[in-house]
MOPAC internal coordinates of N, CA, C and O (Angstrom, degrees):
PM7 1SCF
backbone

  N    0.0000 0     0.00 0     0.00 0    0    0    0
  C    1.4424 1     0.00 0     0.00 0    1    0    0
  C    1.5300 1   108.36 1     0.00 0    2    1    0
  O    1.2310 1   113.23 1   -53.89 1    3    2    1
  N    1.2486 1   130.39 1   126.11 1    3    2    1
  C    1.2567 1   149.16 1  -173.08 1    5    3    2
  C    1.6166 1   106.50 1   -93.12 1    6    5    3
  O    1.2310 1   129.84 1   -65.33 1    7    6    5
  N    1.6611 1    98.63 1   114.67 1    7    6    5
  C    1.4333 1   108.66 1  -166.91 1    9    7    6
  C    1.9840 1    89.97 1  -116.75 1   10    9    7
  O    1.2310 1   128.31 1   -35.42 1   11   10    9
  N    1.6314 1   101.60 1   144.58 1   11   10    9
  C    1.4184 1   100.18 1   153.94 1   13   11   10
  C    1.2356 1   109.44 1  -126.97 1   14   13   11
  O    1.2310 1   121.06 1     7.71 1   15   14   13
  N    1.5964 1   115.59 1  -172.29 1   15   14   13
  C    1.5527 1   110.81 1   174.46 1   17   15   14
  C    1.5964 1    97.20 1   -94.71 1   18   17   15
  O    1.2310 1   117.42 1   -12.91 1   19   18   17
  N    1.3283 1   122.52 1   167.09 1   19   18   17
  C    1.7825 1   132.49 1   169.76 1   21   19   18
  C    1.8044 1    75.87 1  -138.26 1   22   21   19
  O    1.2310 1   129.46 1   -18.06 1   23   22   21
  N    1.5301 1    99.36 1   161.94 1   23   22   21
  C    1.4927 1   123.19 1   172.57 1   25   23   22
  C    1.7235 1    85.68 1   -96.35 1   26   25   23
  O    1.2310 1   124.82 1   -54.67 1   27   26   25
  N    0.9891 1   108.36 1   125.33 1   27   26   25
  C    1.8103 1   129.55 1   147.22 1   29   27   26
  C    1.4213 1   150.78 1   -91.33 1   30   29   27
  O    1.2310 1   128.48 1   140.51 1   31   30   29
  N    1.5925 1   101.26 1   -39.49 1   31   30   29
  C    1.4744 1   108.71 1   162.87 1   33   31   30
  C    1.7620 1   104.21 1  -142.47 1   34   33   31
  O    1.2310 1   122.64 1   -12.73 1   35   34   33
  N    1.8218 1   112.54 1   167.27 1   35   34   33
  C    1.4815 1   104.48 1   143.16 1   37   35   34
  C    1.1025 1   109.70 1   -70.63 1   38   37   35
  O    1.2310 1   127.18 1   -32.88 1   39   38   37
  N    1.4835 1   103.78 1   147.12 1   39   38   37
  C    1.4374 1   125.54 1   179.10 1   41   39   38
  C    1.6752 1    99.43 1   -64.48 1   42   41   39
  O    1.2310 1   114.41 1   154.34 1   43   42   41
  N    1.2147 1   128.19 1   -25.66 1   43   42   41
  C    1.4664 1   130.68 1  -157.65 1   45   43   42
  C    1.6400 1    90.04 1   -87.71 1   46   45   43
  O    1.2310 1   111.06 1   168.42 1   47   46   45
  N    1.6710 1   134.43 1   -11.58 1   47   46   45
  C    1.3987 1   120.58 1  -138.33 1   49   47   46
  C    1.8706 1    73.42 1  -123.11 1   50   49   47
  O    1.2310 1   105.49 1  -145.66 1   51   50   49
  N    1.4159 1   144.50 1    34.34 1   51   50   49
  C    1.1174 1   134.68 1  -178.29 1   53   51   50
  C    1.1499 1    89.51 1  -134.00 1   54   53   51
  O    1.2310 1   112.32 1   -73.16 1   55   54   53
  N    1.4685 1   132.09 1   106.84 1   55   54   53
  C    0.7036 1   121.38 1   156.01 1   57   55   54
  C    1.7510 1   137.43 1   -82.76 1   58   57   55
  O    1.2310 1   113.23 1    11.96 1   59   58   57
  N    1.1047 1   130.40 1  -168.04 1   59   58   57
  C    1.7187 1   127.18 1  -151.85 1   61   59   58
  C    1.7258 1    81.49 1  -100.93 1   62   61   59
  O    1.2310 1   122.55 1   -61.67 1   63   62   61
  N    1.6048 1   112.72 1   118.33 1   63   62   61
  C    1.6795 1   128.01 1   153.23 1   65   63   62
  C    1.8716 1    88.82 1    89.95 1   66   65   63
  O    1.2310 1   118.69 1  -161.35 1   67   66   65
  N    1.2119 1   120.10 1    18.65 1   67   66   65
  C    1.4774 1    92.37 1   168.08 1   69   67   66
  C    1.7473 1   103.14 1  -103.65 1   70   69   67
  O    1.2310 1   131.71 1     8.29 1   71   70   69
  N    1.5180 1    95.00 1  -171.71 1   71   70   69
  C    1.7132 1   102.18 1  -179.76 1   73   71   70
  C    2.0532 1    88.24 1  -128.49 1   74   73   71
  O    1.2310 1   131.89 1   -48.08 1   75   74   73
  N    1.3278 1    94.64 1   131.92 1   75   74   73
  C    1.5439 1    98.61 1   168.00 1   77   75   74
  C    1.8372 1   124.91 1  -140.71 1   78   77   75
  O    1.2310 1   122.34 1   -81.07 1   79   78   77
  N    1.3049 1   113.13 1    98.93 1   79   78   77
  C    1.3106 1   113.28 1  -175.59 1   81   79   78
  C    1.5281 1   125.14 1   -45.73 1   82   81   79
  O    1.2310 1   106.11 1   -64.77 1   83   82   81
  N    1.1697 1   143.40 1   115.23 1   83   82   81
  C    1.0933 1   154.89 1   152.75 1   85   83   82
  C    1.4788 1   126.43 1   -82.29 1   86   85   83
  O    1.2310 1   112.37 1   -25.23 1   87   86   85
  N    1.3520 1   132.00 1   154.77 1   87   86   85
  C    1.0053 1   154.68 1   176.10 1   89   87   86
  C    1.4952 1   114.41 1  -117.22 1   90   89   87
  O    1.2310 1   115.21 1   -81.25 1   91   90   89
  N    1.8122 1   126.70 1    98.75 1   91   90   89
  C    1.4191 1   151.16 1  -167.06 1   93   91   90
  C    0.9267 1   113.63 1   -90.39 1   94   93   91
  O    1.2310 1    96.79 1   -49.19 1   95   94   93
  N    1.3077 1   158.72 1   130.81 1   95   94   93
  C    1.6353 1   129.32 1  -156.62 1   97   95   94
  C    1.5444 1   107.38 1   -55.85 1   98   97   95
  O    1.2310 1   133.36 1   -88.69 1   99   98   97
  N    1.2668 1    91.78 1    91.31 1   99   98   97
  C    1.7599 1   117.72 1   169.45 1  101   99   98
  C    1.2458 1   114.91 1    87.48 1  102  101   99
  O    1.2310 1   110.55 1   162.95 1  103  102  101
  N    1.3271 1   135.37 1   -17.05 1  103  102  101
  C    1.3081 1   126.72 1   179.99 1  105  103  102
  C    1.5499 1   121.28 1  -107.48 1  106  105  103
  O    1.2310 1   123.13 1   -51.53 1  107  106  105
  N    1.2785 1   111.60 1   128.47 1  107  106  105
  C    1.8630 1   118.72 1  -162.64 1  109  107  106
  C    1.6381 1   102.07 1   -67.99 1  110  109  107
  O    1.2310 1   126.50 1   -66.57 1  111  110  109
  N    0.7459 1   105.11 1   113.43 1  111  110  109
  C    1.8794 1   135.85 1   175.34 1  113  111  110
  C    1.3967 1   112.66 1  -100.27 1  114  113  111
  O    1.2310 1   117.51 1   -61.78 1  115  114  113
  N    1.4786 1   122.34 1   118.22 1  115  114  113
  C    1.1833 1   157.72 1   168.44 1  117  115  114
  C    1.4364 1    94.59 1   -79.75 1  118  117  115
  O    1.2310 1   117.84 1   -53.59 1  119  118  117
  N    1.6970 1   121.72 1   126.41 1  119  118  117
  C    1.2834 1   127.56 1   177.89 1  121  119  118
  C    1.4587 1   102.42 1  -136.06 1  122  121  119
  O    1.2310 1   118.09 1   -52.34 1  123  122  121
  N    1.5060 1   121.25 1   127.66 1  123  122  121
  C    0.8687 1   106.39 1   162.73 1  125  123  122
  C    1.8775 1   123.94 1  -145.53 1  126  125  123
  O    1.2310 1   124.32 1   -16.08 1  127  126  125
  N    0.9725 1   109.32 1   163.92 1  127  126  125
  C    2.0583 1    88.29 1  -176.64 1  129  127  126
  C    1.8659 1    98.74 1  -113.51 1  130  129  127
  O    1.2310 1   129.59 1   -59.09 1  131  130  129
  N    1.6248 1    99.12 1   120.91 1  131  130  129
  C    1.8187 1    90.71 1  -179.37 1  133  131  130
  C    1.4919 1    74.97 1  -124.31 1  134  133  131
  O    1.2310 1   123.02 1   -45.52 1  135  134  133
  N    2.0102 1   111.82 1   134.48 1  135  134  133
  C    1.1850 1   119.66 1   144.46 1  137  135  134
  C    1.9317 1    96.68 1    78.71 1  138  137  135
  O    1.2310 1   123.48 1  -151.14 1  139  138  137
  N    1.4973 1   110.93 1    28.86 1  139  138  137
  C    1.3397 1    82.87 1  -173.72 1  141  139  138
  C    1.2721 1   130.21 1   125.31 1  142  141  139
  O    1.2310 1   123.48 1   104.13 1  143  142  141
  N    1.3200 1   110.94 1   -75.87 1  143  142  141
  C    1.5737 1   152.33 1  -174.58 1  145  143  142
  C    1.8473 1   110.18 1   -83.20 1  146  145  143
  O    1.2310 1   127.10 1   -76.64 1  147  146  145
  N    1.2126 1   103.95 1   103.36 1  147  146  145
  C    1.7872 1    89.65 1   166.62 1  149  147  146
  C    1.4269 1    92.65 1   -81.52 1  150  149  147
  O    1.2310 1   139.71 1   -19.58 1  151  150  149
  N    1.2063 1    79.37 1   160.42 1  151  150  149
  C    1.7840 1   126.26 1   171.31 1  153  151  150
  C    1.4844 1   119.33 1  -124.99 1  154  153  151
  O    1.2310 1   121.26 1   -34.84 1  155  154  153
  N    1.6533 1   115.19 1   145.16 1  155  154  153
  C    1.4684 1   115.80 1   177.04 1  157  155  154
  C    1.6513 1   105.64 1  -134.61 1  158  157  155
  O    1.2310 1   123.47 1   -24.09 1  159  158  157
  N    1.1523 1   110.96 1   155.91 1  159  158  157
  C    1.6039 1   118.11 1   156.15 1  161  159  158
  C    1.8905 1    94.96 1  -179.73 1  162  161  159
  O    1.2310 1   139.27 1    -8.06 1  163  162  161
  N    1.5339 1    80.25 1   171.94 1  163  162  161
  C    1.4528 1    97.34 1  -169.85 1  165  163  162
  C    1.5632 1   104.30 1   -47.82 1  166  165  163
  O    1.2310 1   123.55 1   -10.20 1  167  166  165
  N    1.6756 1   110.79 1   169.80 1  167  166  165
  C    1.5719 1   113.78 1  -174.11 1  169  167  166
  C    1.5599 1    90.40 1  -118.39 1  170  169  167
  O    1.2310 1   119.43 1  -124.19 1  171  170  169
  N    0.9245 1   118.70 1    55.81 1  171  170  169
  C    1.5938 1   130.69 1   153.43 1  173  171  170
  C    1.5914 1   138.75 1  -143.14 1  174  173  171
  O    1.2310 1   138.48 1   -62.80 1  175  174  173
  N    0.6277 1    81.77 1   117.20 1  175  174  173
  C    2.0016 1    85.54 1  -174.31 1  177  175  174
  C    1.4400 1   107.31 1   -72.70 1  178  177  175
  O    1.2310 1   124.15 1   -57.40 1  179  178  177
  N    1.2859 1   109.65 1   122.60 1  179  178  177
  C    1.8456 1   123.38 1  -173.45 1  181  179  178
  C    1.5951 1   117.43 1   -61.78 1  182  181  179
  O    1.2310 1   123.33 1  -170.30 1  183  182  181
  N    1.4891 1   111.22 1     9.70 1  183  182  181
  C    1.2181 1   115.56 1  -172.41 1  185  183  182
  C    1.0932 1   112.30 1   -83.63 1  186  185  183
  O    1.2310 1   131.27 1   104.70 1  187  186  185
  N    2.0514 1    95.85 1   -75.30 1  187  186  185
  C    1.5928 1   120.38 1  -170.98 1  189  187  186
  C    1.4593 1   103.51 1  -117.12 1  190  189  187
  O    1.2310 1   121.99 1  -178.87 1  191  190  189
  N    1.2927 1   113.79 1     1.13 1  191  190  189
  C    1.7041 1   103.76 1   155.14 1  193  191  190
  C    1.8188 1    94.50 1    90.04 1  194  193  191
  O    1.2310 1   125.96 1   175.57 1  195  194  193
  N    1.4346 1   106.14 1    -4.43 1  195  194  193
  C    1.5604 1    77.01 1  -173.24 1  197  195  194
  C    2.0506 1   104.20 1  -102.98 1  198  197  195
  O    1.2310 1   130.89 1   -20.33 1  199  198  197
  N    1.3809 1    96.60 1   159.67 1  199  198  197
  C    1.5388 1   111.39 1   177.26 1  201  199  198
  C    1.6334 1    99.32 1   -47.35 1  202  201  199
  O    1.2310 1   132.41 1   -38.72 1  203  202  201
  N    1.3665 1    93.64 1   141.28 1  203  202  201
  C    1.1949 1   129.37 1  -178.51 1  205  203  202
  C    1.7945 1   107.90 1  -107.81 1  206  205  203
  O    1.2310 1   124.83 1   179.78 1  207  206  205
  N    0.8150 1   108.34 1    -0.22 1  207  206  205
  C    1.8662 1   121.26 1   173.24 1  209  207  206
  C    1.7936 1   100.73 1   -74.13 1  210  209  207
  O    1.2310 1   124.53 1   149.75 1  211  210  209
  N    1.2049 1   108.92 1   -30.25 1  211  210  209
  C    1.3337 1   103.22 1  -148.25 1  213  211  210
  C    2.2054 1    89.25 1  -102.45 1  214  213  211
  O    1.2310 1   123.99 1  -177.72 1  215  214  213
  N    1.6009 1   109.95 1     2.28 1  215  214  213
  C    1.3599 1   105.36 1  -178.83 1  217  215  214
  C    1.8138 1   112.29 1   -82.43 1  218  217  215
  O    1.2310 1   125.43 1    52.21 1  219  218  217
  N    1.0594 1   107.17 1  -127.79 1  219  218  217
  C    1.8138 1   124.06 1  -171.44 1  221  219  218
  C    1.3105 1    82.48 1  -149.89 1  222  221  219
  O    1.2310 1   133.51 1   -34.39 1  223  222  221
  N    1.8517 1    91.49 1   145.61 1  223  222  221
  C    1.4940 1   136.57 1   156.24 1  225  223  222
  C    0.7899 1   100.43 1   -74.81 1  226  225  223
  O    1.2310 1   109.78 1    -0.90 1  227  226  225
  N    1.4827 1   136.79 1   179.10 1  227  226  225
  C    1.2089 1   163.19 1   101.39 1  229  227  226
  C    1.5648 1   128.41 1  -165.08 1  230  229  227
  O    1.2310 1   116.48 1   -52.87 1  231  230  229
  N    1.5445 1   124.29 1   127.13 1  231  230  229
  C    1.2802 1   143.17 1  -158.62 1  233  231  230
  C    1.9332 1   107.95 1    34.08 1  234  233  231
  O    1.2310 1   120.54 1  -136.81 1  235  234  233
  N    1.4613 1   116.57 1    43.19 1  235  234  233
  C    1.1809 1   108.62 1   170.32 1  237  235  234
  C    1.2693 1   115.85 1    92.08 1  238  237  235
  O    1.2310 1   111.63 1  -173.33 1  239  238  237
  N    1.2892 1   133.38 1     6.67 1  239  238  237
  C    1.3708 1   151.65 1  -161.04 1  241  239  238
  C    1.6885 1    87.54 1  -136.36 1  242  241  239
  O    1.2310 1   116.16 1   -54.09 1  243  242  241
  N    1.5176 1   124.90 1   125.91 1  243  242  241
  C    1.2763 1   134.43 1   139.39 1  245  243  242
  C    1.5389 1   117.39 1  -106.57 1  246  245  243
  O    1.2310 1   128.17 1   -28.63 1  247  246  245
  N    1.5809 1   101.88 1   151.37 1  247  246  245
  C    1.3918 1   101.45 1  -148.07 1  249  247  246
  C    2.2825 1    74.64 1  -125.70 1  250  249  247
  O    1.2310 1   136.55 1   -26.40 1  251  250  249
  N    1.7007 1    85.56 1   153.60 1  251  250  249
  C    1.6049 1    89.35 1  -174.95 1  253  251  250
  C    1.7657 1    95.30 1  -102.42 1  254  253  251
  O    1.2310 1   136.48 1   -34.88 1  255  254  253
  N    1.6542 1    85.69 1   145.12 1  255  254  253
  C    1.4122 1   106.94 1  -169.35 1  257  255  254
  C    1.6809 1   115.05 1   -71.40 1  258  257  255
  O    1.2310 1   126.25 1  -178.81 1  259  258  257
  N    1.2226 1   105.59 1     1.19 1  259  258  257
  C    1.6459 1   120.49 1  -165.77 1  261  259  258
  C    1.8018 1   100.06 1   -93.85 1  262  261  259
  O    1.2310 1   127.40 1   115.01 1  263  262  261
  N    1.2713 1   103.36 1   -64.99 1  263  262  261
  C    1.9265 1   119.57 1  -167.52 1  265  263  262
  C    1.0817 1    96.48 1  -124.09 1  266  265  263
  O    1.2310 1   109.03 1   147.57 1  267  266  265
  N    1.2215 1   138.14 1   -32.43 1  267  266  265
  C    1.4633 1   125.27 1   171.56 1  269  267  266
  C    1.9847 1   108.46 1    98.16 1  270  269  267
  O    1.2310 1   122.41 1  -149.17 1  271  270  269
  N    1.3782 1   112.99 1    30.83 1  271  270  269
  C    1.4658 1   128.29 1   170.21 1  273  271  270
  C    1.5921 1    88.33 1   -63.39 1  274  273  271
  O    1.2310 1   126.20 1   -15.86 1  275  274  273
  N    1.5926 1   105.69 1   164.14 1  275  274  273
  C    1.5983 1   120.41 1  -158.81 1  277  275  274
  C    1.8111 1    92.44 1  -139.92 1  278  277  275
  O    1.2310 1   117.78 1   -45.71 1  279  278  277
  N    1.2549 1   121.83 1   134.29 1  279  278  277
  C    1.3598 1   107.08 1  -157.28 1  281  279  278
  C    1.8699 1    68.68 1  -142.84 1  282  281  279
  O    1.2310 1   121.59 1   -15.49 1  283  282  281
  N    1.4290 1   114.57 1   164.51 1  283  282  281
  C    1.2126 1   133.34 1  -175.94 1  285  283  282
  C    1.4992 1   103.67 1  -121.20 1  286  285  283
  O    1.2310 1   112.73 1   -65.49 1  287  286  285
  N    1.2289 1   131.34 1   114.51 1  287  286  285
  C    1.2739 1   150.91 1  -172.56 1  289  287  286
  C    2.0561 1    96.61 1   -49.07 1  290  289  287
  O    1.2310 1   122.27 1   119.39 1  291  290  289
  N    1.2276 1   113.26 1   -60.61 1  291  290  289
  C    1.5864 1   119.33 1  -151.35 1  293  291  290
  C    1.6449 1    86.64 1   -66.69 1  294  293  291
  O    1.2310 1   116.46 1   133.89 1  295  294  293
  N    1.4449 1   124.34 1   -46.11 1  295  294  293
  C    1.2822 1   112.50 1  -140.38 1  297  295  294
  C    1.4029 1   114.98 1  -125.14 1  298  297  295
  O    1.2310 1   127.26 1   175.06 1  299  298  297
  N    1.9112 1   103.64 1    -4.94 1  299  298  297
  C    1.3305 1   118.68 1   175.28 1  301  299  298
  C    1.9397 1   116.91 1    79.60 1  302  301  299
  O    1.2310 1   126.41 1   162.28 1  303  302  301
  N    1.6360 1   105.29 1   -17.72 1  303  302  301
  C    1.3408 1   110.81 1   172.75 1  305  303  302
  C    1.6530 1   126.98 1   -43.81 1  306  305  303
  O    1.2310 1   115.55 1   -58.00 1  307  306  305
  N    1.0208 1   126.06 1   122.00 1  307  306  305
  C    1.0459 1   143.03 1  -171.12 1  309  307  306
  C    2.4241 1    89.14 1   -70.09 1  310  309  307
  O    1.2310 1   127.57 1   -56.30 1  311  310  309
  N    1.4228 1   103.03 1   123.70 1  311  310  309
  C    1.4806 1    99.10 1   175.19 1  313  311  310
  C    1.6473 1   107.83 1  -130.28 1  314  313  311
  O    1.2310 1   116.65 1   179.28 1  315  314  313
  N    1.5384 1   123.97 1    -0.72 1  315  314  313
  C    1.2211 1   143.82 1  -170.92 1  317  315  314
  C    1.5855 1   114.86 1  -119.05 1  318  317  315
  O    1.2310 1   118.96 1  -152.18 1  319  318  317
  N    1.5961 1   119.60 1    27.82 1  319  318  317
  C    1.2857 1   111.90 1  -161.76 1  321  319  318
  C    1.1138 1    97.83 1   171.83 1  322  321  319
  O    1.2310 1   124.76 1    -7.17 1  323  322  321
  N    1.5449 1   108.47 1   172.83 1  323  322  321
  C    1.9650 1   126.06 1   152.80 1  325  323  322
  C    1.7167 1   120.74 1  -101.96 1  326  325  323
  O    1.2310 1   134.21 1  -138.25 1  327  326  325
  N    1.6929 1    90.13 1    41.75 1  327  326  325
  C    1.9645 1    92.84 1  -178.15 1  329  327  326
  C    1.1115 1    95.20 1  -111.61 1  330  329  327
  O    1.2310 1   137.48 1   -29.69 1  331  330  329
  N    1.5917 1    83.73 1   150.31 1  331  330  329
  C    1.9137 1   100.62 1   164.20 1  333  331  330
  C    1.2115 1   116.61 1   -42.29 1  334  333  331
  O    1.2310 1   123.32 1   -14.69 1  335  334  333
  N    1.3318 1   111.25 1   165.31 1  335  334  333
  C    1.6795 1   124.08 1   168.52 1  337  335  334
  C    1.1977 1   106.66 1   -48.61 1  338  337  335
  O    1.2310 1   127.82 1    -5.93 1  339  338  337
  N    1.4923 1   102.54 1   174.07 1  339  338  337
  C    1.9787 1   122.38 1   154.61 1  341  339  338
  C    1.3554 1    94.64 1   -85.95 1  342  341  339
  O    1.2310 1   123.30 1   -24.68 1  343  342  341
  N    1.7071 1   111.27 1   155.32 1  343  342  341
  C    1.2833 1   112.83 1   157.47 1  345  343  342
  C    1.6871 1   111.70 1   -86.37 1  346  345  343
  O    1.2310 1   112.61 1   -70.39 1  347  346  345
  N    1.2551 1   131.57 1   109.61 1  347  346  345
  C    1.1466 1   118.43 1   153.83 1  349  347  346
  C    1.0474 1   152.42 1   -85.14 1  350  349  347
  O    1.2310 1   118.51 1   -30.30 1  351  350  349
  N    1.2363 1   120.44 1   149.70 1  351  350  349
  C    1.7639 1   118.10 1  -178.82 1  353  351  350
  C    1.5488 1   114.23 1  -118.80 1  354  353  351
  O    1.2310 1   132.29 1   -29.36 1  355  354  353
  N    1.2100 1    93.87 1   150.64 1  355  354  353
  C    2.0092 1   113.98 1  -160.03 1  357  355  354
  C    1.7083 1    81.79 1   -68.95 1  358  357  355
  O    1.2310 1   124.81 1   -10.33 1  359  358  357
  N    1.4778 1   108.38 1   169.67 1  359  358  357
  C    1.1996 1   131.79 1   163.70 1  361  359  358
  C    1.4626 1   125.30 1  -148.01 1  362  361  359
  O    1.2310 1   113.89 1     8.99 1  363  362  361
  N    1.0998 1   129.18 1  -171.01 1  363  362  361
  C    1.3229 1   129.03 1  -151.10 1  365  363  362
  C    1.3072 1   117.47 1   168.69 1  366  365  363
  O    1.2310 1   117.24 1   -51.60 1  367  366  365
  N    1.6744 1   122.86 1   128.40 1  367  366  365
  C    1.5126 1   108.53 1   169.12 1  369  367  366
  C    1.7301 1   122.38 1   -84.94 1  370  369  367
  O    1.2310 1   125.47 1   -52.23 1  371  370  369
  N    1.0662 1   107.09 1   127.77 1  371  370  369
  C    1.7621 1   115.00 1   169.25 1  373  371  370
  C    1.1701 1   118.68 1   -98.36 1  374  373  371
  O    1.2310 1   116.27 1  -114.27 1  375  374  373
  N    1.4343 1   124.70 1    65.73 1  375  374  373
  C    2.0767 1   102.25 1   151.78 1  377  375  374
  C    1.4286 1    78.29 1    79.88 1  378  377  375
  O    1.2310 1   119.61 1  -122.61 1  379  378  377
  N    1.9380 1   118.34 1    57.39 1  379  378  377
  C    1.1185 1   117.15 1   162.60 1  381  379  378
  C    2.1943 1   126.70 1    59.43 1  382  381  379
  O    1.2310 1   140.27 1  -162.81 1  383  382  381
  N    1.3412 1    78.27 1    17.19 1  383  382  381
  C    1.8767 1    78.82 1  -179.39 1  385  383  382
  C    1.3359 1    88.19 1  -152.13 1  386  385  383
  O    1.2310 1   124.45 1   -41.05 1  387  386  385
  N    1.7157 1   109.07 1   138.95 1  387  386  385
  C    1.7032 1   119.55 1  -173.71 1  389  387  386
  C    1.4010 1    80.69 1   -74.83 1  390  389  387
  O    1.2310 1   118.91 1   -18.33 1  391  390  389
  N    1.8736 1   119.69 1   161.67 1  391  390  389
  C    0.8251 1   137.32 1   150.14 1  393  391  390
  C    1.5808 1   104.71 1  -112.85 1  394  393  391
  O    1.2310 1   128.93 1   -27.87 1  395  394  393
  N    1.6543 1   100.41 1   152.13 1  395  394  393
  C    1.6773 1   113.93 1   154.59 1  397  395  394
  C    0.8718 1   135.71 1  -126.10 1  398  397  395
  O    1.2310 1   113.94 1   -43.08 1  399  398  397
  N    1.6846 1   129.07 1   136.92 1  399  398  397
  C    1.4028 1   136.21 1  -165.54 1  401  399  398
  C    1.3265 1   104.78 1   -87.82 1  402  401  399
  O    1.2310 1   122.82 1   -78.32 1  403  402  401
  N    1.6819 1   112.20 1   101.68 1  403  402  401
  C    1.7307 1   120.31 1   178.61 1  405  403  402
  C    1.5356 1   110.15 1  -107.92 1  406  405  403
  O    1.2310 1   128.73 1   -29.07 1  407  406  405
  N    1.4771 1   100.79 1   150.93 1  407  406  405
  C    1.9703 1    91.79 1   175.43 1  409  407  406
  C    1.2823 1    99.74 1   -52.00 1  410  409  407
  O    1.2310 1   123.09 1    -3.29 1  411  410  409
  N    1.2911 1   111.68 1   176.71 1  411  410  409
  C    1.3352 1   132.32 1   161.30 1  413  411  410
  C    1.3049 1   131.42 1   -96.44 1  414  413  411
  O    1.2310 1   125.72 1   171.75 1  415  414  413
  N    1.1531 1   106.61 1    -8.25 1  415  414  413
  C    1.6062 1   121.52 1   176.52 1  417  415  414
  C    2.0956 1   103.73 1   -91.87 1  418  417  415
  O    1.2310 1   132.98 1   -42.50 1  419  418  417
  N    0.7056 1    92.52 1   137.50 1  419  418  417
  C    1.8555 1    94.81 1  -178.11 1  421  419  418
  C    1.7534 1    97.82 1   -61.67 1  422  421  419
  O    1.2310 1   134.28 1    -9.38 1  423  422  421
  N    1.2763 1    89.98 1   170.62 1  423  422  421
  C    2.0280 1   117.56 1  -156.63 1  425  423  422
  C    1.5992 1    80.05 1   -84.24 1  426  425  423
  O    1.2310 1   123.04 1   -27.45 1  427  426  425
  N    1.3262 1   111.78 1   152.55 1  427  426  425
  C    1.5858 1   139.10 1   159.54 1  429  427  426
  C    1.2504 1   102.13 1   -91.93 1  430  429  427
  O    1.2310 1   129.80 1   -23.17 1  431  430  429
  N    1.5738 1    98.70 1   156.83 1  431  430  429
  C    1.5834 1    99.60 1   173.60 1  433  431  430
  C    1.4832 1   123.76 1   -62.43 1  434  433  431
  O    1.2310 1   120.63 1   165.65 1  435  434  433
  N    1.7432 1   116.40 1   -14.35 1  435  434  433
  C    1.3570 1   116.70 1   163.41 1  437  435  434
  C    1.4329 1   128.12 1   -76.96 1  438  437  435
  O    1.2310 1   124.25 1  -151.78 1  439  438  437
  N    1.2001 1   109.45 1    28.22 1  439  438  437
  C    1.6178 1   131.12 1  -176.28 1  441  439  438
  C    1.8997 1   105.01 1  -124.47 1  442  441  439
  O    1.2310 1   134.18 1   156.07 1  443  442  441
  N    1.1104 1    90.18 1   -23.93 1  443  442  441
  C    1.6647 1    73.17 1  -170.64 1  445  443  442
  C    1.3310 1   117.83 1  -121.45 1  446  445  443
  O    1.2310 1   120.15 1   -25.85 1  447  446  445
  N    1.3589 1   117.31 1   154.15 1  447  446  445
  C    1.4692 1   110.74 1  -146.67 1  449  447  446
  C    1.6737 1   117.86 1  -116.50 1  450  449  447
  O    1.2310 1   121.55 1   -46.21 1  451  450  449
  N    1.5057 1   114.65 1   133.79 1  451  450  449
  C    1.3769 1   131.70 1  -113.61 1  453  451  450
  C    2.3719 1    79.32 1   -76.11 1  454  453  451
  O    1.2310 1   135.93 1   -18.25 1  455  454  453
  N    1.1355 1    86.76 1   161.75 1  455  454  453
  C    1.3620 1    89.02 1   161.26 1  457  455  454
  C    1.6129 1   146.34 1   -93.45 1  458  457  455
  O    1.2310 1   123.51 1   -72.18 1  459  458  457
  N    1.2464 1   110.87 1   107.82 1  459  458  457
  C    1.5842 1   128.39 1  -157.14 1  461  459  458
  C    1.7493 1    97.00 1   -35.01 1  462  461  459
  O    1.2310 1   130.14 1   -32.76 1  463  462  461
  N    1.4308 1    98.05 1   147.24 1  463  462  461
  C    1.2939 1   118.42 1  -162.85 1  465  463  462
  C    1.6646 1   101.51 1  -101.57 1  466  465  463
  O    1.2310 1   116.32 1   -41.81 1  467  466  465
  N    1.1250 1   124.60 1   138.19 1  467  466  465
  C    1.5041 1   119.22 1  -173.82 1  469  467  466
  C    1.4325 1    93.83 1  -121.36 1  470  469  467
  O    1.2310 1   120.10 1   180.00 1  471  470  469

């Protein structure tokens, strides 16, 4: 699968322990900076499908706002559950704006994350 980088955010606009949803050319990206370091992976949790933008940080572990599965930012491992990984994507700074390495082929509907139920 053929990944490139797209610029996604200023690097200055991430701040330290938040979660911020992005849009990659087309695929919903989970951004986050732990310790420094952004981090990316998809903004869906492989469970219940819903965004993971909208959960809690903490020490590099985001936790989903639905059941509360614990996913590890670096490696996408599931540490709160029996779910699959996150898919993650590499990152990189560009000329002051993180970039992310997304396929190039557009997101499946098993990529994108279901819409919160009111």
């Amino acid at each position: 699968m053929v990944r490139n980088f797209h610029r996604a955010v200023r690097a200055a606009a991430l701040a330290e322990g938040t979660l911020v949803r992005v849009d990659v050319n087309g695929w919903p990206v989970l951004l986050a900076r732990n310790e420094g370091k952004p981090y990316a992976t998809i903004d869906r949790c492989p469970h219940a499908g819903s965004a993971l933008s909208t959960g809690r940080l903490r020490r590099g572990v985001v936790m989903c706002p639905l059941h509360g599965a614990r996913f590890e930012l670096a490696t996408g491992r599931c540490i709160g559950g029996p779910y699959d990984p996150l898919m993650v994507f590499e990152t990189r700074l560009d000329d002051e704006w993180i970039a992310v390495a997304v396929p190039d082929r557009p997101p499946g509907f098993e990529h994108l994350p279901l819409p919160a139920r009111n």
